[in-house]
N, C-alpha and C positions, 0 to 999 in steps of 0.2 A: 361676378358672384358676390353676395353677399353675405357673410353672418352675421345673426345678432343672436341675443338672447330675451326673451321675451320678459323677464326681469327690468329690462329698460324700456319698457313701452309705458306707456299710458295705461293704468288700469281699463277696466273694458274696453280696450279698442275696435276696432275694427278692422278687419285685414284684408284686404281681396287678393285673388291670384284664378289663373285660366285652371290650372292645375294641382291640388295640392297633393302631396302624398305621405300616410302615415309611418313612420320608421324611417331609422337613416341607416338601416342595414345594407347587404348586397344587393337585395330585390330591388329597395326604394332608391337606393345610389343609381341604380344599373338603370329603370326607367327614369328618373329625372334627367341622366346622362342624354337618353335616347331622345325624350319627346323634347328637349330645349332644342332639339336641332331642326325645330322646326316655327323657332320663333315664340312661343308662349312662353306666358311665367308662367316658373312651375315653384313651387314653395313646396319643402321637404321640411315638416315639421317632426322634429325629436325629441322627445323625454328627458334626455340627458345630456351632457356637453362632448367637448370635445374628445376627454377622454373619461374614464369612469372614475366614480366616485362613491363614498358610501353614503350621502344620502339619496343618490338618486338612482344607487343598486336595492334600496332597501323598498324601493317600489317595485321589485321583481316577487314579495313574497307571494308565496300560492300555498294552502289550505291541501293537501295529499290527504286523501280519504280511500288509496288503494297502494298497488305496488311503486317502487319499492317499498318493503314495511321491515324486514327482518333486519339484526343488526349486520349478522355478513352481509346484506347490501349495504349499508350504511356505508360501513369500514371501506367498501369495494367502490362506494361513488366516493367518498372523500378523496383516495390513492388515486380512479381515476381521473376525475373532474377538478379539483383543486389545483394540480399544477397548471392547470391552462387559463383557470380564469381567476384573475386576481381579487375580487371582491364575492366572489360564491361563497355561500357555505350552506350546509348540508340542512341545517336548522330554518334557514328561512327558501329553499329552494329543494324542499325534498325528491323534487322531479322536475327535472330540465335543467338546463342549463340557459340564461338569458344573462346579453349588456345592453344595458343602457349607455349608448355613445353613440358618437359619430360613427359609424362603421359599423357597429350590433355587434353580431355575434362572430368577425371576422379577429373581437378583442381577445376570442377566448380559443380558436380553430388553429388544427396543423396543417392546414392547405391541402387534406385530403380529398382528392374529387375523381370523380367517377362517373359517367352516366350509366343511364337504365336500360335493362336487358328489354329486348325486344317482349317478350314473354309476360313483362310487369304490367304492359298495356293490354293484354289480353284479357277476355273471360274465359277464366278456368272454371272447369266445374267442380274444383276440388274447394277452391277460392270461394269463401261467400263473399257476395256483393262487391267483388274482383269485375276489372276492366274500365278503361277509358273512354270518352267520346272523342278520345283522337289516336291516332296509332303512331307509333315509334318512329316509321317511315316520313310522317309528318312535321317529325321534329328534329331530322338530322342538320337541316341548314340551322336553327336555333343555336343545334349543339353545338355548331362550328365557333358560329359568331359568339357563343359563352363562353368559349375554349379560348379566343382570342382576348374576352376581356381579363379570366383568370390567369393570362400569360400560359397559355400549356399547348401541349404540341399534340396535334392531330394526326399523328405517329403515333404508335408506340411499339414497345419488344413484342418479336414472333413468338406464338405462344409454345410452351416449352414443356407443356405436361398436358395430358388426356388419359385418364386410368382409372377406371371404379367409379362411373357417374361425375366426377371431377374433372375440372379443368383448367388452364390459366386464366386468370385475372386480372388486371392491372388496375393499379389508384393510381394517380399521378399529383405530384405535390405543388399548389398552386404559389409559384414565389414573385415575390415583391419587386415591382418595378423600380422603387423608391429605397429601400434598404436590401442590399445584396444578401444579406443573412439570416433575413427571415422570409417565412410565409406573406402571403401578401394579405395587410392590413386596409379593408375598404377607404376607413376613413382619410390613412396617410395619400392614400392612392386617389381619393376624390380632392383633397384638397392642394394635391400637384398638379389635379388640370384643371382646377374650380371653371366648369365648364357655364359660357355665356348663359343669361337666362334661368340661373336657377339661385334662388337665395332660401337658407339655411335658415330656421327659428329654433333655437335650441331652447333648453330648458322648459320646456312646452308639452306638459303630458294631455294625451286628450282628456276629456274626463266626458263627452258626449259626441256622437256623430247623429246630428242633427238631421230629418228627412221634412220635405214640406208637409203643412198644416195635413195636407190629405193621404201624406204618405206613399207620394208614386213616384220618388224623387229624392237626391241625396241633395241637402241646402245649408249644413254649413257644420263648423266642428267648434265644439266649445274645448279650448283649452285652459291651464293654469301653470304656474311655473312654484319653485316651492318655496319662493318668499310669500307665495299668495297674489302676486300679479295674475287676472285672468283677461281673457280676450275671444274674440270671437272670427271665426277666419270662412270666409265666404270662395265658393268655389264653383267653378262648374265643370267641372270631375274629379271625384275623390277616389284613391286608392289606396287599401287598407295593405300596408306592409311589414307590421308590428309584431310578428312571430305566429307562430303558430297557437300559442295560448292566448296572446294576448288579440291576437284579430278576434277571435271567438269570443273574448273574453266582452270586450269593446259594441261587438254588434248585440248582446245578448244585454248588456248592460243598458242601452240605450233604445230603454223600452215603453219612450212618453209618447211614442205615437202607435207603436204595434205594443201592446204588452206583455210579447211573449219574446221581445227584440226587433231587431232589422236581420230579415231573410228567414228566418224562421217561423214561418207560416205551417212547416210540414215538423216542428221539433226537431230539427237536425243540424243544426249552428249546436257545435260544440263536440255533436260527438264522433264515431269513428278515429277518435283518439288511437295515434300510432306512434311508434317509434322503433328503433331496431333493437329487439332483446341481444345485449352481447355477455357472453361467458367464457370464460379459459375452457379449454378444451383438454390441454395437455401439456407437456412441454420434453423440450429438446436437451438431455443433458449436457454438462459443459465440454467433455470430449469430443462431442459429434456435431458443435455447432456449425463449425467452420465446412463441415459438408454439406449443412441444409442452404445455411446464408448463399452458397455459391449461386444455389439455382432459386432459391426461393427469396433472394436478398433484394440489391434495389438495383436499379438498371439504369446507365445514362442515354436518352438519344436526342442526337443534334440538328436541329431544326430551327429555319432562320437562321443562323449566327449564333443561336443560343444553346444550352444543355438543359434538357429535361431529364428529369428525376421521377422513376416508377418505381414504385415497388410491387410487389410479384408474389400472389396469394394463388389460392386454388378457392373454385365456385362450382356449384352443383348445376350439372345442365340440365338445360332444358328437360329433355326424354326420361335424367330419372327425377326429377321435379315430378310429372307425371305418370311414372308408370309409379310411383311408391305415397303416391298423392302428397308430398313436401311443398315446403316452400322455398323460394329463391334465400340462399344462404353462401355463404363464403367463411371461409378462413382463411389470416394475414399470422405473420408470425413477428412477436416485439422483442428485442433484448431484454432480458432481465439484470440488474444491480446488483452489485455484489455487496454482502452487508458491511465488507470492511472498504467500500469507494470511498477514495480518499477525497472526492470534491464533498461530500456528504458531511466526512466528518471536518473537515476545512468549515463549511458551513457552519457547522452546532458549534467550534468552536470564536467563531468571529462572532456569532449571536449570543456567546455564551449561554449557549441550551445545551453542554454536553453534559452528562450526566456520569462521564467515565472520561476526566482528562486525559491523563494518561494514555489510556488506550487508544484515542482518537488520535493524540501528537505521533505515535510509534504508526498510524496508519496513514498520514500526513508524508510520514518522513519515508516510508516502504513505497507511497505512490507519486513520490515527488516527480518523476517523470511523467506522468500523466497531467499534472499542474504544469508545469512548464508549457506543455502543449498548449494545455489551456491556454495559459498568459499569452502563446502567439496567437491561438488563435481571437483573442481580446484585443487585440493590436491591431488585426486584420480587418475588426467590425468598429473598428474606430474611425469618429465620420472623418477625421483628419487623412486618412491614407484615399488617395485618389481614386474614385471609381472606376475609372478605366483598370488599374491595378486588381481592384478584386473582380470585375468582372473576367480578366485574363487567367486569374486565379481560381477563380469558383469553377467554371467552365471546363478549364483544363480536368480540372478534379473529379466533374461528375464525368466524364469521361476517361478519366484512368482508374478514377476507386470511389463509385456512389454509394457504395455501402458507408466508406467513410464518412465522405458529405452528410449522408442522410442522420447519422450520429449527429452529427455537426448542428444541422438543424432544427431535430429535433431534444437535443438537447443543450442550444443556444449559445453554442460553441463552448461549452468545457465537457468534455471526453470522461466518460466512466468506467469502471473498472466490472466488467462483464460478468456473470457467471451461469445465464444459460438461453433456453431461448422458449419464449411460452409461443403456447398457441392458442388465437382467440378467434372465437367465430363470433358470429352476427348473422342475423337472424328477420327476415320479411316477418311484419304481422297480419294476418286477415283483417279485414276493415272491420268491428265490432264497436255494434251502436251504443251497446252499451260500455265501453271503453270513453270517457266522455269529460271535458274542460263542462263546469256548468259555474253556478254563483252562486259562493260563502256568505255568510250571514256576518261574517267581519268584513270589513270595511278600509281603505286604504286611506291616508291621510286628504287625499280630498273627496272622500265620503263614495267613493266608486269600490264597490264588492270585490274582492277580492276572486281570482278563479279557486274553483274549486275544483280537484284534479283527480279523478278515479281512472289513472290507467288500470288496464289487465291485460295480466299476459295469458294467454290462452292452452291447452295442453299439447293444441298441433305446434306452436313456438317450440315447446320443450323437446316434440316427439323430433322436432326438424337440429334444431340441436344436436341432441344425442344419434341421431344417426351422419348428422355429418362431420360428428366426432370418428365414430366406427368407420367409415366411409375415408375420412382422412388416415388413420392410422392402416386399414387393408391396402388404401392406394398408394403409399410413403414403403410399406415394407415389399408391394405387388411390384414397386421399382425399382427394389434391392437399397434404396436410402435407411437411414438410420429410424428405428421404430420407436415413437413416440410413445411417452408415458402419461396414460389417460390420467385424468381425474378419476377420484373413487367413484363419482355417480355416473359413470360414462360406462367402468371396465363392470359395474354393477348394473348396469340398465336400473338406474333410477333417476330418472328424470324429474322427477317432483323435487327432489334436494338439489337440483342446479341452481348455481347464485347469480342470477340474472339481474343487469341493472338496465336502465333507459343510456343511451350514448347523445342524448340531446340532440336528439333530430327530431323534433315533433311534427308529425306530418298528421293529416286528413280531417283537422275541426271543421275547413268551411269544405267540404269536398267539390272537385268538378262533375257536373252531371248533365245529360241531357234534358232529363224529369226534375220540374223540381223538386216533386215529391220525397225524391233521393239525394239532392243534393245541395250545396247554398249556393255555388254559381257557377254559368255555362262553361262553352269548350273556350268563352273567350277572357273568361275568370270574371264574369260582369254576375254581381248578386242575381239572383232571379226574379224577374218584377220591377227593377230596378234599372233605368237607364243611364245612371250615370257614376253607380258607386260598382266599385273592382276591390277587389282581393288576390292579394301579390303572397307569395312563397309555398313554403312547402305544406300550409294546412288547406291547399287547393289539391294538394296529391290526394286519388283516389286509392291508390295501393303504395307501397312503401320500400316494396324491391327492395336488395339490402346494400346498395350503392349508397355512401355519402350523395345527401340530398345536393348541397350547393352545386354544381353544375347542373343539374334537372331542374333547380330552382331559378337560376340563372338564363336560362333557355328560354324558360314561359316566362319569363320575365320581359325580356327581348320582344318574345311574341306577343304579350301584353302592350308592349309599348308602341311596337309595331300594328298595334287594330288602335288604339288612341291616336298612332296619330295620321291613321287613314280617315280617320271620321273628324278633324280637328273644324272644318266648315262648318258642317252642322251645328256642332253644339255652340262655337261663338257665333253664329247665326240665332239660338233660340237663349244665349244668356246676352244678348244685345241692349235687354231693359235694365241691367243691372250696374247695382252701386260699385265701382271698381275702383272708388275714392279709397287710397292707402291712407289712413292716422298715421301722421307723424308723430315718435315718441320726441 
């Protein structure tokens, strides 16, 4: 395997490869993985480097001409979205969340995953323009083989609650082959098996996906790197793996042969913009937590040799999904921070941001037992202590105390000082056409429009909220557990003041469809009209279910790679006349 960066090529060169694929996220990692094993080059071209940076984040900005708009979102994406992704900010990213890197978006994720309830494949008739051209039963081998690559076990805890339309749920937290103490990072994890057959162009945004003169055909991608090196990369199969804004972003942009874009013959490249509306719901005061964590905390089970890590929410079934016409929804429950955590004020003090010394040293020195922990557990994630040691270690642990571990992890081994326990739902959206990624009249530095982003959250979002807010608190106190304390707009039935942000899962720009009429490409993620161009992730999802996407992403991803490379004959059979001459930089 190879990396370079396309900085050191030859200005316009020329590139061949059997296979190329746009984005070096989970999708584009997971089939170049897949189809090198069959002999072809496959060339994974990236935007960014190995890891992220700020000039090649600042090509993520996107133009928000809808929700979020109000300041409580504002404040409520900063708190959420900020600690995970180190170069976001709220200013040039008012919706979603995107990295530019080796790995995408696994730079800014907690390794939550989940697959999709069988019900999300269906048509509902509550659901407009709801249902897939392929059903759930279809995709359970997928899900196995996704489950195998995200490290998670195909196990998991008996479920432990059924009351009031609700029931258990599990996420399960995808951890790192490669670092024992975090989630698992694509890019660390692609470049410890840099598997045969695939070489890496980094620094390489597209800025064109080129189709032949006549247009019945993908035939090549123009890219540029941000010194200004540009090049041009020749393929015969392209696959668009670049997010969910930016794949729509890309076809809609590249409109010298159709002028309305690539696949976009029916208007529908861009929109059915989705994502999962999530809001606090309520919360668990500080006496009663340690009742709710027992049952509703995080769960270890062992499988292979290894320990897996769940946590343990409640989800609205099926039957009253439709007897009350809702949408597929869950609630997961997070610890909340105590304003005097002393890792916090340890922080403001070493940054010198404190603004109350004083106060901060006396909260230093009250929580010095909680720092100490910290320090070991810094010790433990130090690459110096032997792997074999912390995998003996970790294991042991999500097996005697995963609540702990799951602290651990999610707060990257220094331990906080607690004070209650919120509750946050998340929320399916209807597929809504007019929900839509379209193109800004501003421009990105190499003269490519900017997306332009009108989500909307819709009123059944809000109505499916608010009732499984009421739903969650009737079922909590129907079991004799501790009764949670709604939000004003909950214990109010006003659902219009719920503060609802996007959780960066953008799904349904290019959707799968059997019509093209309806959709931009088939059950096999291949454009419509188009024999050789694919679109990879979650803006092929037709509904949005309220499952963290990456394992459903992962799945058709698999099975994307798996129909490339049942047909690999054919197409070097009919690209046989072509220039496959590499420039040497």
């Amino acid at each position: 395997m190879k990396i370079e960066q396309l900085s050191n090529y030859d200005d316009n060169s020329i590139i061949a490869a059997d296979l190329v694929i746009v984005g070096a996220g989970p999708a584009g990692l997971t089939i170049a993985a897949q189809c090198a094993k069959t002999g072809r080059k496959v060339l994974i071209v990236e935007s960014g480097l190995e890891l992220e940076n700020p000039a090649h984040s600042a090509l993520n900005e996107v133009e928000s001409v809808g929700q979020p708009q109000s300041e409580a979102q504002s404040r409520k994406r900063i708190e959420f979205h900020s600690p995970q992704a180190r170069f976001w900010s709220q200013e040039a990213q008012p919706f979603g969340v995107r990295c530019r890197a080796l790995g995408g978006s696994t730079h800014a994720w907690a390794g939550k995953s989940a697959p999709f309830d069988g019900i999300d494949f269906k048509v509902r008739s509550w659901v407009p323009n709801s249902g897939w051209p392929v059903d759930r039963e279809q995709m359970d081998s997928y899900i196995l083989r996704a489950m195998d690559v995200l490290n998670l076990s195909p196990k998991e805890p008996p479920g432990r609650f059924d009351k009031e339309g609700l029931h258990s749920f599990y996420w399960q937290f995808a951890r790192s082959r490669v670092d024992r103490l975090d989630v698992m990072r694509f890019g660390s994890e692609f470049m410890a098996q840099r598997p045969d057959n695939v070489d890496v162009l980094l620094n390489a945004t597209v800025t064109r996906v080129g189709l032949s003169p006549d247009g019945s055909r993908f035939s090549y991608l123009d890219v540029a790197s941000i010194e200004g090196k540009r090049a041009r990369i020749r393929a015969t199969q392209c696959v668009l793996a670049a997010s969910g804004i930016e794949n729509a972003r890309l076809l809609l942009a590249s409109n010298d042969v159709h002028s309305n874009g690539i696949g976009n013959h029916h208007d529908v490249v861009g929109r059915y913009l989705m994502d999962h509306p999530g809001a606090r719901v309520g919360a668990i005061p500080p006496d009663q937590i340690a009742v709710l964590t027992k049952l509703f905390g995080f769960f270890g089970v062992h499988h292979n040799g290894r320990a897996h890590m769940f946590m343990h929410g409640l989800a609205l079934t099926p039957e009253i999904q439709e007897r009350e016409k809702l949408l597929n929804a869950a609630v997961y429950f997070s610890t909340e921070r105590a304003p005097d955590d002393p890792w916090d004020a340890l922080k403001r003090l070493a940054r010198r941001h404190s603004t109350k010394v004083g106060r901060d040293l006396l909260t230093v020195a009250a929580g010095s037992g909680l720092i100490v922990k910290g320090l070991g557990m810094k010790v433990l994630s130090d690459g110096r202590t032997p792997k074999a040691l912390k995998d003996i270690v970790i294991n042991t642990a999500i097996r005697m105390s995963p609540n702990l571990v799951a602290n651990e992890f999610q707060d990257h081994g220094v331990p906080h000082k607690l004070v209650g326990l919120r509750i946050e739902a998340i929320s399916e959206q209807i597929p809504n056409p007019d929900s839509r990624i379209s193109l800004s009249s501003r421009k990105d530095r190499f003269g490519v429009p900017l997306a332009k982003v009108a989500w909307q959250i819709n009123d059944v979002e809000r109505q499916t909220l608010l009732r499984t807010a009421e739903l969650s608190r009737t079922a909590l106190v129907g079991a004799g557990l501790p009764a949670p304390r709604l939000e004003d707009w909950a214990l109010e039935r006003r659902p219009e003041d719920i503060v609802i942000i996007d959780m960066a899962h953008t799904l349904g720009t290019t959707r799968m469809s059997a019509d093209a009429k309806t959709g931009v490409v088939d059950q096999n993620c291949r454009v419509h009209g188009l024999p050789n161009l694919y679109v990879a992730g979650g803006s092929v999802f037709p509904t949005s279910g309220h499952a963290n996407p990456t394992l459903m992403i992962l799945a058709f991803a698999i099975r994307l790679a798996d129909h490339l490379n049942s047909n690999v004959a054919g197409f070097e059979a009919s690209a046989s006349g072509w220039d496959r001459t590499l420039e040497t930089h």
